[in-house]
C-alpha positions as a printed NumPy array, in Angstrom:
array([[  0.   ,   0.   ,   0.   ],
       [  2.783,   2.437,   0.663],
       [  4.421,   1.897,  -1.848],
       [  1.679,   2.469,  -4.219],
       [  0.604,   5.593,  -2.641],
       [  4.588,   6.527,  -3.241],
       [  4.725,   5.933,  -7.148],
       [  1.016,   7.301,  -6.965],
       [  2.411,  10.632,  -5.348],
       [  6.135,  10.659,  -8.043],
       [  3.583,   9.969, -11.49 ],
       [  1.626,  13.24 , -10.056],
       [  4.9  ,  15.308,  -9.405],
       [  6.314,  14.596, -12.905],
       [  2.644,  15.258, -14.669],
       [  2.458,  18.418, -13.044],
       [  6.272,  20.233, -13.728],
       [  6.358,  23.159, -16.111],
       [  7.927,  22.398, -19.487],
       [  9.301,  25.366, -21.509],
       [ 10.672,  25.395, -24.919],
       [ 12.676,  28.789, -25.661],
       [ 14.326,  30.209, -28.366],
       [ 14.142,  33.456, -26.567],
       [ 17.304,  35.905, -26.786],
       [ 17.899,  38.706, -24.303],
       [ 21.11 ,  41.174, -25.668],
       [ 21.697,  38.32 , -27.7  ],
       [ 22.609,  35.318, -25.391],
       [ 19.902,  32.554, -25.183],
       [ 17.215,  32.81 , -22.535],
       [ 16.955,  29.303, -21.19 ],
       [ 14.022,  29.159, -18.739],
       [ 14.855,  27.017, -15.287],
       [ 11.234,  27.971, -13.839],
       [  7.869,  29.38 , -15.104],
       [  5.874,  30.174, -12.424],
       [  1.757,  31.678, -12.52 ],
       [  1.424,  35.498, -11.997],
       [ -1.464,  34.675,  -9.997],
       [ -0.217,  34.231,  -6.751],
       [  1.048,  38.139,  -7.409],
       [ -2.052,  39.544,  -8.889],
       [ -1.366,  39.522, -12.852],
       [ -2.588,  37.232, -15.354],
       [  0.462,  35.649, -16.587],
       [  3.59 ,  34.181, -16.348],
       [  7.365,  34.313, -14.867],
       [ 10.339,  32.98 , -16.752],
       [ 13.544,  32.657, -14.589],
       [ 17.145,  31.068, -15.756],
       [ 19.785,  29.826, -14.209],
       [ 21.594,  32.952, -13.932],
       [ 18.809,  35.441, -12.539],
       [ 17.077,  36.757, -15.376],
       [ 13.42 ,  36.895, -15.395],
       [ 10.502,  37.558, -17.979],
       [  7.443,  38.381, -17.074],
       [  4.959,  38.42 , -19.333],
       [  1.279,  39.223, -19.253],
       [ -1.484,  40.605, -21.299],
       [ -2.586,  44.399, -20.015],
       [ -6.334,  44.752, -20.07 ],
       [ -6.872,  46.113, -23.114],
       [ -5.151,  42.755, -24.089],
       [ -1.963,  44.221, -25.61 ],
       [  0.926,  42.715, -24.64 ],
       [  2.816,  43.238, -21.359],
       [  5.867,  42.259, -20.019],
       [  8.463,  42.961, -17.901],
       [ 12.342,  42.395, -18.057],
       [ 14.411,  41.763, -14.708],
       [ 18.256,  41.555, -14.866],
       [ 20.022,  39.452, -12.402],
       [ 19.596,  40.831,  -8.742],
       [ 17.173,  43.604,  -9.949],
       [ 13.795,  43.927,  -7.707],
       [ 12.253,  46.218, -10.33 ],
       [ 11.787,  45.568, -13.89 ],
       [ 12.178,  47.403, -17.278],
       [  8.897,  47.847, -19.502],
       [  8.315,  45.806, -22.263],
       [  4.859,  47.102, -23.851],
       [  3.271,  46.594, -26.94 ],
       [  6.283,  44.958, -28.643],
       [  5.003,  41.015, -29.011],
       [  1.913,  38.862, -28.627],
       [  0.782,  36.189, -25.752],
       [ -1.243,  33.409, -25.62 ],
       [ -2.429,  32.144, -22.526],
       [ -4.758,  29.054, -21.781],
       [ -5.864,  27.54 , -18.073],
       [ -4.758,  24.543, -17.172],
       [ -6.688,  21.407, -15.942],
       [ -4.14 ,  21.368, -13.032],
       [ -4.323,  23.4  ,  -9.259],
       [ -1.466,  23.546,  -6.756],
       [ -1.946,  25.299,  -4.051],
       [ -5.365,  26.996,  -5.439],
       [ -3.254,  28.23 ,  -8.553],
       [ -4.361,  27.25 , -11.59 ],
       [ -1.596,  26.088, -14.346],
       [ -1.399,  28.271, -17.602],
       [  0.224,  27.041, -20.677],
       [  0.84 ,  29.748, -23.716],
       [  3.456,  30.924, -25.886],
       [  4.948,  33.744, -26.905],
       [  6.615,  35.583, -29.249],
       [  8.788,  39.221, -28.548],
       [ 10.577,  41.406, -30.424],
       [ 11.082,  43.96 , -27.76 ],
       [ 13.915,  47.24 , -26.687],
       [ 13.447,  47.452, -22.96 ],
       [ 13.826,  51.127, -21.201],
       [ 17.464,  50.723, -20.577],
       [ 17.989,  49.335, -23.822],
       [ 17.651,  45.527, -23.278],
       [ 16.672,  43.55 , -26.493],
       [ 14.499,  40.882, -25.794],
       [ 13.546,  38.683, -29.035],
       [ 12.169,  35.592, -29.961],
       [  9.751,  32.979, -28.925],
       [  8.86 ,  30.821, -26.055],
       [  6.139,  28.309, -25.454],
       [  5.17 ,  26.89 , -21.774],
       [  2.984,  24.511, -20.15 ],
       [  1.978,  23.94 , -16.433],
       [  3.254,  27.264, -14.915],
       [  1.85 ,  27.181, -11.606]])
């Protein structure tokens, strides 16, 4: 029995981990995402790429629905604008953790942040949560 309620418990965990396929570029170097993560835990409707080395993406849809988005350079707590420069898709997940809803999307940016960060390409994304 507790060994079934183990593998039980390890199929769940491995169904429910983000997957993210980038091809994203920011100044040029690849943008590899280590974590997506749900905006809704911090009031947007969206997403939050993070790599290895402290760069985030966040990315959203204002309510207008134009793009959004947000670029965060290693150790930064405050982000540069990225508006109206791409498109995002976002679709609601069958999963919940923790009362948040997965999203899975994509999208794609060709975008010159407010201190001059490039941020181009395209990324797609499932179970953010």
């Amino acid at each position: 029995m507790a060994l079934r309620t183990v593998l039980l418990l390890g199929v769940t965990l491995v169904a429910c981990q983000a997957h993210v396929q980038s091809r994203l570029l920011v100044n040029g170097t690849p943008f590899v995402p280590s974590s997506c993560t749900s905006g809704a835990p911090f009031g947007y409707s969206g997403v939050e790429l993070a790599d290895a080395t402290g760069r985030r993406l966040r990315l959203s849809s204002s309510l207008d629905g134009r793009f959004s988005g947000a670029y965060f350079a290693p150790g930064e707590s405050r982000g540069q604008a990225l508006t109206d420069c791409g498109s995002l898709a976002l679709e609601r997940g069958s999963g919940v953790i923790n009362g948040v809803r997965n999203l899975d999307g994509d999208a794609t940016l060709s975008c010159v942040g407010e201190r001059g960060h490039r941020v181009e390409g395209a990324v797609r994304f499932e179970n953010c949560h």
